[in-house]
Every structure is written in C-alpha cells, then in structure tokens.
BAFI-3210 file (N, C-alpha, C; in Angstrom, 3 decimals, decimal comma, padded with zeros to 6 digits):
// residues 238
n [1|2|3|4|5|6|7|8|9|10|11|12|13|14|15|16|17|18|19|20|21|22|23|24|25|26|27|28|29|30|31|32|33|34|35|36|37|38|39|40|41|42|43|44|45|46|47|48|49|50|51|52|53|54|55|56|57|58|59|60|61|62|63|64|65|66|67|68|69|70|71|72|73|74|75|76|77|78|79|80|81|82|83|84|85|86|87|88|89|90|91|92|93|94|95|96|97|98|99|100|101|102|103|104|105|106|107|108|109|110|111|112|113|114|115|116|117|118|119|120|121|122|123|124|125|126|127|128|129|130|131|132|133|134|135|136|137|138|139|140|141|142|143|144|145|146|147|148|149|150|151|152|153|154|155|156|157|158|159|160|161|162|163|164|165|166|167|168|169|170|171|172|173|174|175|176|177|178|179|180|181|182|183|184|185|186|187|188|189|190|191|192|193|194|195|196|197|198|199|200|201|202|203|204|205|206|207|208|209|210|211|212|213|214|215|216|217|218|219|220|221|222|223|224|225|226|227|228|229|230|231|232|233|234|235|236|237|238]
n.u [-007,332|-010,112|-012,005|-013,956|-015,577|-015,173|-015,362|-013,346|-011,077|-007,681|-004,767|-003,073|-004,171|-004,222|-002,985|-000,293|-001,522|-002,685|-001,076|-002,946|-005,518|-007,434|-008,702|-010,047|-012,041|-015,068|-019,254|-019,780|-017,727|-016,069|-013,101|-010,823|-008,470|-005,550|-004,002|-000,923|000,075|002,613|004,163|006,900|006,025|004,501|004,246|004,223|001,755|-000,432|-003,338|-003,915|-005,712|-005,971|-003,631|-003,844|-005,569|-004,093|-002,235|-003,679|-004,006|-002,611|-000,684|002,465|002,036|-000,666|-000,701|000,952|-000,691|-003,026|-001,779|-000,456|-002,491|-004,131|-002,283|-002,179|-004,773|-004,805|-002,948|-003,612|-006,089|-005,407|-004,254|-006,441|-007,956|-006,062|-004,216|-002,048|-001,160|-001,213|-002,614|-005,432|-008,945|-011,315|-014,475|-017,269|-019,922|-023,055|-022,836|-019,945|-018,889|-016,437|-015,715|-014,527|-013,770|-015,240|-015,292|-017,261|-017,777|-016,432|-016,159|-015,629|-014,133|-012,530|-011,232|-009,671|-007,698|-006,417|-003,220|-003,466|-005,002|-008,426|-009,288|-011,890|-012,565|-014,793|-017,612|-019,640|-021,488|-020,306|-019,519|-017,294|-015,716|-013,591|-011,986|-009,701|-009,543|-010,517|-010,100|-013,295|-013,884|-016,313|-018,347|-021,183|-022,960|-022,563|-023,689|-026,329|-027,614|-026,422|-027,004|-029,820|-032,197|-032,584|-029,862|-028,695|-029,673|-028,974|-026,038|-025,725|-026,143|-023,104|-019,709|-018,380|-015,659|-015,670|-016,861|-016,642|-015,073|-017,378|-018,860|-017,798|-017,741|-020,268|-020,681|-018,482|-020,463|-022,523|-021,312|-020,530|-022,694|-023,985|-021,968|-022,090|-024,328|-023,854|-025,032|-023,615|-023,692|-025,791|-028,253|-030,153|-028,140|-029,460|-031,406|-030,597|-030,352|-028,680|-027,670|-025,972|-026,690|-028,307|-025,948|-024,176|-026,250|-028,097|-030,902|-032,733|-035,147|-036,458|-033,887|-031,898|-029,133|-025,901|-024,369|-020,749|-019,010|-015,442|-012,260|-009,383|-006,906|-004,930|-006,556|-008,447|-011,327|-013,191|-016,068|-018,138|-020,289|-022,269|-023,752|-026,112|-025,642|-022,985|-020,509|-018,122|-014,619|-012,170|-008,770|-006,253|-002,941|-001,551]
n.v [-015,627|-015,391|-012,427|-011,168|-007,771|-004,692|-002,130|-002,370|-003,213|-004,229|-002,832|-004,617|-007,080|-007,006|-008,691|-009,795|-011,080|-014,499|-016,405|-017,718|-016,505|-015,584|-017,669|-018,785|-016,337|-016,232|-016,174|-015,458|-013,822|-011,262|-009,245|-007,047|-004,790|-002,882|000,148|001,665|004,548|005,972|005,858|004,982|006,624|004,958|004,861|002,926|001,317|002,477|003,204|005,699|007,352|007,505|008,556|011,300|012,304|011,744|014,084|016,314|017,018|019,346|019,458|017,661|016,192|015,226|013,954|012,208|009,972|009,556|007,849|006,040|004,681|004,178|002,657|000,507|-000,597|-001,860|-003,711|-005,418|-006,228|-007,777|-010,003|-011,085|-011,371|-012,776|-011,376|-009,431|-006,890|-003,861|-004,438|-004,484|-003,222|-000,746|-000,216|002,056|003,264|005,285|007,065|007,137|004,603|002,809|-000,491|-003,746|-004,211|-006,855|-008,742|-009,297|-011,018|-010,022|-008,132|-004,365|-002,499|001,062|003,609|006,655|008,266|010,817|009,135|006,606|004,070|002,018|-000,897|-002,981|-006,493|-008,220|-011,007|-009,758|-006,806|-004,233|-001,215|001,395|003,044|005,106|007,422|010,246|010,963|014,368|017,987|019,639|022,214|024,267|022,736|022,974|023,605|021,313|019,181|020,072|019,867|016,784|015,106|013,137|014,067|013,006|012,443|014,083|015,045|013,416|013,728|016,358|015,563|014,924|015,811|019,416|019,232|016,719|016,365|016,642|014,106|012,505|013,559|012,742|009,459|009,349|009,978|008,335|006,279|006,747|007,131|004,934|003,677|004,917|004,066|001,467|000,611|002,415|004,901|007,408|010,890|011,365|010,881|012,065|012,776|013,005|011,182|008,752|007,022|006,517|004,327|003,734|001,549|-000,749|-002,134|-001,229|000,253|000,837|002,472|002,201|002,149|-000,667|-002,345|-004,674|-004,380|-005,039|-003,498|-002,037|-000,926|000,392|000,865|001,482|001,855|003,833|006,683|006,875|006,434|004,140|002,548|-000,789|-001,387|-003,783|-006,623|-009,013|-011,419|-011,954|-013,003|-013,618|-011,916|-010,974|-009,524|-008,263|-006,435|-004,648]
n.w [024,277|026,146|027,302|029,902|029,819|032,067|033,572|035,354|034,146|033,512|032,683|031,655|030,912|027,822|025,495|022,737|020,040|019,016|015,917|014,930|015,396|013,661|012,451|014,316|014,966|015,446|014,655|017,790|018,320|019,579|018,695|019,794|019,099|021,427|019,919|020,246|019,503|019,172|017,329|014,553|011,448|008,910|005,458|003,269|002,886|002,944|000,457|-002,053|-001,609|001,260|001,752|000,450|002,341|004,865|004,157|004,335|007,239|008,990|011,049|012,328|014,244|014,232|011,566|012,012|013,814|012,824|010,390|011,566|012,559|010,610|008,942|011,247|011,186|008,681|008,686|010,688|009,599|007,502|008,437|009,465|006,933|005,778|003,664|001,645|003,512|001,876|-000,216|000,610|000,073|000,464|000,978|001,308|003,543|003,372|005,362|005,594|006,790|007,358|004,983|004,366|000,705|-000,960|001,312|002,891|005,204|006,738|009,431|011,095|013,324|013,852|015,368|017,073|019,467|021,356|022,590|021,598|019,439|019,043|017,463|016,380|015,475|014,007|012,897|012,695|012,784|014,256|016,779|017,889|020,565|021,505|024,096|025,131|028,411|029,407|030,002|029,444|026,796|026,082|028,214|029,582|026,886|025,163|026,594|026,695|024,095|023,124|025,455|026,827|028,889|031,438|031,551|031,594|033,720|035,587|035,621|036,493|039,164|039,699|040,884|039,857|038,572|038,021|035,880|033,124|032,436|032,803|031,091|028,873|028,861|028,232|025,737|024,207|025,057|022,992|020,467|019,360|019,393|017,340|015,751|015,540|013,820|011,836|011,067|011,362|012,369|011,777|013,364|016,025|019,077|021,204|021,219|021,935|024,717|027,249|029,978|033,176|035,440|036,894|034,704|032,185|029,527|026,604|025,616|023,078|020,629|019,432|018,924|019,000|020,372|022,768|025,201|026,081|028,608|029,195|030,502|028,419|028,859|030,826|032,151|029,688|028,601|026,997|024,806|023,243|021,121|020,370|018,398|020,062|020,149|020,396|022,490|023,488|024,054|022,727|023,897|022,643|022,010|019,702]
ca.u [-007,718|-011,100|-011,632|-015,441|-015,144|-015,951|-014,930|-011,960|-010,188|-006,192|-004,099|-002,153|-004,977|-004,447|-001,641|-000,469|-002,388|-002,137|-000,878|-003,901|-006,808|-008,276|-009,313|-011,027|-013,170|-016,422|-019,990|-020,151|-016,400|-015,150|-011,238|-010,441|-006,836|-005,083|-003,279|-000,191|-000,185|003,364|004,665|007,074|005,251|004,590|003,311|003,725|000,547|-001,579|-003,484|-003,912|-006,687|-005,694|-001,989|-004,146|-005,999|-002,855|-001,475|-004,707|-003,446|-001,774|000,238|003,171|001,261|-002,176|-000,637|001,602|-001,501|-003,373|-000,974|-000,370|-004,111|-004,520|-001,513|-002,293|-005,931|-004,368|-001,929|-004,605|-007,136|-005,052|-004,375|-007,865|-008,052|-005,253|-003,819|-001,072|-001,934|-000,943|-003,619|-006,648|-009,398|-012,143|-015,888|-017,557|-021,151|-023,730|-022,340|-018,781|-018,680|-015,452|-016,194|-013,263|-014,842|-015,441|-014,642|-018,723|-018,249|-015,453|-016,484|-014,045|-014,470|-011,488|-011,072|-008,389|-008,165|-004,880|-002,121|-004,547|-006,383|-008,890|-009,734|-012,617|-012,991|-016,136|-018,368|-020,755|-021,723|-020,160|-019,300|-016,642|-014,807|-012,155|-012,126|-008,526|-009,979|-009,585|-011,668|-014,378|-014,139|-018,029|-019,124|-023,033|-023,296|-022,534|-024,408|-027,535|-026,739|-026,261|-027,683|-030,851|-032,702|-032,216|-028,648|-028,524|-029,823|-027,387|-025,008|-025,785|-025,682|-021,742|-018,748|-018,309|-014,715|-015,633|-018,364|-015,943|-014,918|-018,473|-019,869|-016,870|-018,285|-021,444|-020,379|-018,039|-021,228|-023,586|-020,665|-019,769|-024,272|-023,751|-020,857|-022,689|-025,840|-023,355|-025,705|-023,103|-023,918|-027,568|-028,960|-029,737|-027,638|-030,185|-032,626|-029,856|-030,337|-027,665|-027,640|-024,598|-027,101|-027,360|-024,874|-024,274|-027,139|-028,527|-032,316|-032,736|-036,729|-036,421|-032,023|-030,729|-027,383|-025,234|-022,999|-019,829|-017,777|-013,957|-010,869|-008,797|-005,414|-005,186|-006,593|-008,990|-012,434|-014,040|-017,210|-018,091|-021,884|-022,395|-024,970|-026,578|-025,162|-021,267|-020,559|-016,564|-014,229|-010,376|-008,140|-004,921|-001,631|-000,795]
ca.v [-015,265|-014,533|-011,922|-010,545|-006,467|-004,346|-001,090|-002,126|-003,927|-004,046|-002,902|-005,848|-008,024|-007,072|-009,592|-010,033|-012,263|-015,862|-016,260|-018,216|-015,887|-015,253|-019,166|-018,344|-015,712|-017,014|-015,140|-015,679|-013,433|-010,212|-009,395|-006,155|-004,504|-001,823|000,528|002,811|005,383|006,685|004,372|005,337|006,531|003,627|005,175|001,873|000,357|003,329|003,549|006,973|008,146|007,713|009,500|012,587|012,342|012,093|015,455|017,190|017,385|020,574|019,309|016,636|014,841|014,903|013,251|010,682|009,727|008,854|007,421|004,510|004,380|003,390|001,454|-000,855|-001,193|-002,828|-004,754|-005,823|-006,777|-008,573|-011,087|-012,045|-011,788|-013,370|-011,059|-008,066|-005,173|-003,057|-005,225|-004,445|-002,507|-000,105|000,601|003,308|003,231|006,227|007,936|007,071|003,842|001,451|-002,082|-004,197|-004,675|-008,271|-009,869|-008,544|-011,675|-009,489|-006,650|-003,991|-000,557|002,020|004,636|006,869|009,264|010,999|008,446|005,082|003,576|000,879|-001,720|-004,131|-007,004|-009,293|-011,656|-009,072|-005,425|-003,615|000,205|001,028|004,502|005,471|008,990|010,486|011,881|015,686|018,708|019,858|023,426|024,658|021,603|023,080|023,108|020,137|018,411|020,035|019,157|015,626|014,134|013,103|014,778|012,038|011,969|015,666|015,456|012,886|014,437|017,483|015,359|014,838|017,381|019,861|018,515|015,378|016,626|016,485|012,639|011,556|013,377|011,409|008,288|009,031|010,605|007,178|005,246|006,914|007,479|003,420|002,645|005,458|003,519|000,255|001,421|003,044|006,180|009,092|011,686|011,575|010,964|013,090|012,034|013,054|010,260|007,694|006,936|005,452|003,879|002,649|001,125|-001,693|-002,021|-000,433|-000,194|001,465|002,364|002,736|001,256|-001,920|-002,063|-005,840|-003,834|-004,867|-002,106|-002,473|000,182|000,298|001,377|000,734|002,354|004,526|008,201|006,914|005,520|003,586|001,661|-001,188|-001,701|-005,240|-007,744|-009,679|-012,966|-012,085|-013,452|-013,251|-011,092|-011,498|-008,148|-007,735|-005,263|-004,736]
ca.w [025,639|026,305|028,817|030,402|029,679|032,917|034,311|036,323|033,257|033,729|031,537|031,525|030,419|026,706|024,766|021,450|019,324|018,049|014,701|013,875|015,884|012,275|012,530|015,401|014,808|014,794|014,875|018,551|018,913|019,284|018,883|020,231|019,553|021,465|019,258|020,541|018,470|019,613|016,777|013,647|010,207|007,840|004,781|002,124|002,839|002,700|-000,316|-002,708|-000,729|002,302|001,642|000,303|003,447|005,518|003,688|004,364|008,360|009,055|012,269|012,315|014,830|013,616|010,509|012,595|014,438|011,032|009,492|012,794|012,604|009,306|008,568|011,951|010,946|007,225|009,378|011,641|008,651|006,769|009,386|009,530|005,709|004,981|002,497|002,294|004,006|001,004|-001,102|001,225|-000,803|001,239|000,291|002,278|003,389|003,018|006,132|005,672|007,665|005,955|004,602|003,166|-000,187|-001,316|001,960|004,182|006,080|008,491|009,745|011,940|013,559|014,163|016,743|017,937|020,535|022,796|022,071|021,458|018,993|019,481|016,402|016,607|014,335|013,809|011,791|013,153|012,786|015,627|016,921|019,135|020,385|022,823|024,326|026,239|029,026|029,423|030,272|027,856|026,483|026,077|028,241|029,182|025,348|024,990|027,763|026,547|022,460|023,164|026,207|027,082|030,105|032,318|031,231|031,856|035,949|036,366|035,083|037,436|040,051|039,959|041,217|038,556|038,332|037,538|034,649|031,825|032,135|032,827|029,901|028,220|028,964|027,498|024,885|023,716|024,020|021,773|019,461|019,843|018,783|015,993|014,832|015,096|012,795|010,499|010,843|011,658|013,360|011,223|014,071|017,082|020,025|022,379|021,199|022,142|026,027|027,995|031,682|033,789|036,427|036,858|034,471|031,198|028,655|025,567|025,532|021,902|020,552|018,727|018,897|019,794|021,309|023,849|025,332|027,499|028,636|030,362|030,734|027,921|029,349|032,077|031,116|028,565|028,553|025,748|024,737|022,212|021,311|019,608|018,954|021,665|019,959|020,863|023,830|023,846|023,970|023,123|024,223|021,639|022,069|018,472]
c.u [-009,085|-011,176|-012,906|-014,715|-015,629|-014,944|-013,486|-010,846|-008,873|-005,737|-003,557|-002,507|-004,333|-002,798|-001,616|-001,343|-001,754|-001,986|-002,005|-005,235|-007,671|-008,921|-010,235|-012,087|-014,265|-017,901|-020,289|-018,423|-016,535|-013,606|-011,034|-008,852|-006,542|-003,699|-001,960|-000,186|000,879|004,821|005,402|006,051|005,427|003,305|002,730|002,614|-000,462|-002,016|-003,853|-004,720|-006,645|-004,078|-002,976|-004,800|-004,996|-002,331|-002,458|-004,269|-002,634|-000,822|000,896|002,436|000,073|-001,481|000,146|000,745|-002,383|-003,575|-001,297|-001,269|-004,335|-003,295|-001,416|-003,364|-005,798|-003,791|-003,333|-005,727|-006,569|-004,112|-005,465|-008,088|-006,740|-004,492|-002,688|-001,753|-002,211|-002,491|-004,794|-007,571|-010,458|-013,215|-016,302|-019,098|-021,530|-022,946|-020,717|-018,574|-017,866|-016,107|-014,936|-013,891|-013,899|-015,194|-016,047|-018,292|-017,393|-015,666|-015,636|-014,393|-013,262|-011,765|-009,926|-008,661|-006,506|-003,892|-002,522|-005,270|-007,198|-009,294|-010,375|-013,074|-013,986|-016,375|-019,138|-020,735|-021,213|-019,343|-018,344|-015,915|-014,381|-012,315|-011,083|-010,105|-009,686|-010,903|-012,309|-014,354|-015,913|-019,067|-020,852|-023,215|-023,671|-023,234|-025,892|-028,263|-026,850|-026,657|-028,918|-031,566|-032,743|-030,823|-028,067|-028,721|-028,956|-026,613|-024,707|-025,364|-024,020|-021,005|-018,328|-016,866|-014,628|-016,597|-017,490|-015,812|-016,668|-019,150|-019,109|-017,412|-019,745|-021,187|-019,777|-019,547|-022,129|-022,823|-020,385|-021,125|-024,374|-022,877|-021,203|-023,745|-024,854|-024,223|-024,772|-023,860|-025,255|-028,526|-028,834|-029,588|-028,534|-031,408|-031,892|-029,362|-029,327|-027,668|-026,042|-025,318|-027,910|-025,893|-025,571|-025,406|-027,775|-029,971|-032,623|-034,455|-036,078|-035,160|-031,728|-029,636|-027,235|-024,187|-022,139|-018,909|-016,346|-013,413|-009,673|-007,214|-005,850|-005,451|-007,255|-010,181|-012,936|-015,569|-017,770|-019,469|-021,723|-023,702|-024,585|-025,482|-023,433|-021,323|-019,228|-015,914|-012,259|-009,759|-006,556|-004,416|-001,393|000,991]
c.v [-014,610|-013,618|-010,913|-008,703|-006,189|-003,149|-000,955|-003,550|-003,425|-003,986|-003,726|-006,840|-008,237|-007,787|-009,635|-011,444|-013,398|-015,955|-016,877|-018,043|-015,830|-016,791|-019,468|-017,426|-016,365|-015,482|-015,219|-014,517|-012,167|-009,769|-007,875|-006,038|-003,210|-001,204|001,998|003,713|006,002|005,652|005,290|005,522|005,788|004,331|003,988|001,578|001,033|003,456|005,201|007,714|008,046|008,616|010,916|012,765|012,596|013,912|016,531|017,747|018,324|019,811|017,822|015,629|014,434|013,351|011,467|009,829|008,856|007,859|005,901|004,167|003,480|002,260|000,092|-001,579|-002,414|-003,978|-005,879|-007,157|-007,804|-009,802|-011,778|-012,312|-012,653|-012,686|-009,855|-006,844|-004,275|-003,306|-004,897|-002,911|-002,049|000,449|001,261|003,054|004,571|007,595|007,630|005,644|002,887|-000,113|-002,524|-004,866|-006,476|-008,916|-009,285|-009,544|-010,861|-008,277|-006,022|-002,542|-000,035|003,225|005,343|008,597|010,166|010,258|007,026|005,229|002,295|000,097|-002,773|-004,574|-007,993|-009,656|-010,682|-007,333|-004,496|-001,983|000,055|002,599|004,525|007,301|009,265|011,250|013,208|016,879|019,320|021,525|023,831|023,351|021,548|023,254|022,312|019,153|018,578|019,357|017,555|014,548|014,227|013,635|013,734|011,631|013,403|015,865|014,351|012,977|015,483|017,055|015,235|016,312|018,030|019,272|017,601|015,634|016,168|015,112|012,056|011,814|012,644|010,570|008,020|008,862|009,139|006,249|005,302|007,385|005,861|003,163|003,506|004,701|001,939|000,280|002,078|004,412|007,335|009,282|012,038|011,603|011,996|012,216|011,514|012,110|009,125|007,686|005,855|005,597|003,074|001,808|-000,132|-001,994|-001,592|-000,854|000,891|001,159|003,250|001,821|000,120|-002,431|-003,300|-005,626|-004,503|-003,989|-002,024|-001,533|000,133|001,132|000,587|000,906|003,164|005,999|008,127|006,382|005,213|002,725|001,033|-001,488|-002,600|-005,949|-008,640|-011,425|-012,591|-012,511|-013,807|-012,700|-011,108|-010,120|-008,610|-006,438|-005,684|-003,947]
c.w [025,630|027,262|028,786|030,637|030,700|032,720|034,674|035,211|033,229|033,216|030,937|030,856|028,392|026,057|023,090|021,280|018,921|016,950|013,590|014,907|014,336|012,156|013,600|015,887|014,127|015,064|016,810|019,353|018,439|019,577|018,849|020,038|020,301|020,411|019,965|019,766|017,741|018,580|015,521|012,414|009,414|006,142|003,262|001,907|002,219|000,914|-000,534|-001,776|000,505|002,622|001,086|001,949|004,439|005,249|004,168|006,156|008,250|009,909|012,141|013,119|014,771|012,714|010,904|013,184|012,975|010,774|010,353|012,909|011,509|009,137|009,782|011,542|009,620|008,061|009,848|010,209|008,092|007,153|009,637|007,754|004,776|003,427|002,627|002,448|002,784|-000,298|-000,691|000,740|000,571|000,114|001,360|002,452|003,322|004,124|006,573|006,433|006,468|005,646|003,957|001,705|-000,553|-000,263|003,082|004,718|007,373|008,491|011,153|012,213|013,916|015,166|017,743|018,378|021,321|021,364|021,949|020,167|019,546|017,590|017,040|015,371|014,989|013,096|012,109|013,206|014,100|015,541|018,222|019,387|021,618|022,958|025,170|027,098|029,721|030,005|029,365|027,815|026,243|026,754|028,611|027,980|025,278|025,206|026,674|025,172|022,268|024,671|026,235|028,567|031,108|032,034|032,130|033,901|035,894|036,124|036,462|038,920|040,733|040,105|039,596|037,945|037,615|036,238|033,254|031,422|032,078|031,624|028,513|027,705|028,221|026,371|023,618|023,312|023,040|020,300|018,578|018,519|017,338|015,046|014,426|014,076|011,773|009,955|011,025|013,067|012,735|012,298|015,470|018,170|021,457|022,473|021,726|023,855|026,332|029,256|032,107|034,694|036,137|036,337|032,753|029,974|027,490|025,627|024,477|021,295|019,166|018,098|019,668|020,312|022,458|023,819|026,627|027,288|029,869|029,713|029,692|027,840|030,527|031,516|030,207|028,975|026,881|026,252|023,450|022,425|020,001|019,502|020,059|021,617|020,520|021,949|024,625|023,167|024,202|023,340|023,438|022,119|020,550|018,743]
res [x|x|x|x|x|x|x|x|x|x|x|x|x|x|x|x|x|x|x|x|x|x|x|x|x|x|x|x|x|x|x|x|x|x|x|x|x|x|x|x|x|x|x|x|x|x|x|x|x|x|x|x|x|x|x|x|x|x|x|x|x|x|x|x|x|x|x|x|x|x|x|x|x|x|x|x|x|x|x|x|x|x|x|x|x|x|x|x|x|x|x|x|x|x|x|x|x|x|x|x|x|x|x|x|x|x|x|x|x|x|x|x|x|x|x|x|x|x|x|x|x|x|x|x|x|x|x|x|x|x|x|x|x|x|x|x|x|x|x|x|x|x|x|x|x|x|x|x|x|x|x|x|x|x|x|x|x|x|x|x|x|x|x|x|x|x|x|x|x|x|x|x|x|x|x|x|x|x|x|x|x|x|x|x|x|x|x|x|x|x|x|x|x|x|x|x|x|x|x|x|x|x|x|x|x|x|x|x|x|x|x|x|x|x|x|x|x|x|x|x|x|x|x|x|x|x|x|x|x|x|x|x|x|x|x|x|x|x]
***
C-alpha cells in the first residue's frame, strides 16, 4: 500500500505487511512500521549488548519499552534480510547511528516515544522520530537552546497552551535530519531551520532532504527526513 504522508493521516491507514514487501523495497521506497509498545517482553533475540543495556533501566517500564523496541526492530529487519532475528549483527557509526553489518544495501531508523515506536526501512539513508505529545518542563530553555530565531517568533506567536506540542513538532524534525546525517546531537540544533509553510521543509545549505511530518497515532507527532529520490511510502502495523 502506498500511501502520500500529510498531517491529517488516519490511523487506520497503517496495515500489516506482505509477506514478500522485502521484494519490494526498491531505492525509490520507504516502509514505515508502527510499533505498540504495550507488547509482552521478548528477550531471546536480543543480543549480549543489548540485554546489558536493557538491565541498565531502573524502571519495569523503561525496560519493557526497550526490550519491544529492539526485539520488533530484529523482527522487522529480518524480514527484509531474510534471516533470524536472533542472527542479525549491529555496527555503530561515530555518533552511535546502527547499521546491520554486512548487509549496507538496507538501511532502517528506530524511534520510540509514550507507548509507540516508529521503524523506517530503506535502500536509502533516512532519519525518523516520533514524539508523545505532552507539556515541556523548562520549555523557554528549550525554545531558545534549539530553535532558530525565526522558529522562536513563531513560536511566540501561538497560545501558550499550545507551545509545548508545537515545539514538539519541531523538535521531531531536526531530531528526524540529525538522524538522517547520522550526526547526533554534534550538531547545533539551532543551525537546522524548519518551515511548515507551504508545506514542511528543512533549510539546511547544500542537504538533498525531503521532510514529512504527521500524525502517527493520536497524541503523537512524528517526522521522517529522506532523500529527494523516495517517492513512496508504505505504512505497516507490526
């Protein structure tokens, strides 16, 4: 199912997958999953370093959260790779960004938030993050920290009410073009301009991005920043 990302995307839209989508990823696709989160602990799959990682969580639900994270993302992978979850090896780049080693042609971002994750796989380099939406403890910090001054007056312009979700929304997409670049948080946020007007865009200097942001449950916003070449977009319920 392909399906054009916007704003007012329906929950409903997102379906399980075909048993042979991994035959269908081409460089011209992106395959989006939603992840519940609210899911039993599966710890088989996880390799060593990710079970110390797990333990490192103080709180039962930190660690249950994780856990459904990581062991869907294996699930997930090893449907496009064709192999057992349990089997699926991870290299790390400079600022932590995963790679499934020996297999660069598929590339996959993770992201979990509330009671959601999001997973995006590609032939292609891509960033993607989900944010519950909630209200922001120190949010003039924040604002000033990470937006850009034209992010910042329109910002101002909205009801203070509403300040928390909108700086949300930013917030997802310069987390989304960080995650595409595989830079972290190396960079400063406030050099990374984002517009909803017309419609959503990244004004980054010499950055082929496209950047599309919705609704990927009710209570959440996300945003995936991709190359220009993608040009569809399948929505998965794992």
């Amino acid at each position: 199912m392909a399906q054009e990302i916007d704003a007012h995307l329906d929950c409903r839209d997102w379906i399980p997958a075909s048993a042979d989508c991994y035959q269908t990823l081409n460089q011209t696709t992106l395959d989006l999953w939603r992840i519940p989160l609210a899911q039993p602990i599966q710890l088989d799959t996880l390799s060593e370093d990710e079970l110390t990682r797990f333990k490192r969580y103080r709180f039962a639900d930190d660690q249950r959260k994780f856990a459904v994270a990581r062991s869907s993302l294996r699930q997930i992978l090893a449907l496009y790779s064709q192999q057992r979850p349990v089997d699926l090896a991870f290299d790390y780049g400079p600022y932590g960004k995963p790679y499934l080693r020996n297999n660069g042609s598929l590339q996959f971002n993770l992201s979990h938030s509330g009671e959601y994750a999001l997973c995006g796989v590609a032939r292609q380099g891509i960033g993607l993050d989900i944010e519950l939406l909630r209200p922001m403890d120190r949010l003039e910090g924040l604002i000033k920290r990470c937006l850009a001054p034209y992010e910042q007056e329109n910002l101002a312009q909205i009801p203070l009410n509403q300040q928390s979700n909108a700086f949300l929304k930013y917030w997802t997409c310069k987390e989304a073009y960080l995650k595409a670049t595989g830079q972290g948080i190396s960079e400063s946020l406030t050099a990374i301009e984002v517009s909803f007007t017309p419609y959503p865009q990244l004004k980054v200097p010499n950055q082929p991005w496209q950047l599309q942001v919705f609704i990927p449950c009710e209570g959440y916003t996300a945003a995936v920043v991709m190359p220009l070449e993608i040009t569809q977009i399948r929505l998965h319920q794992l």
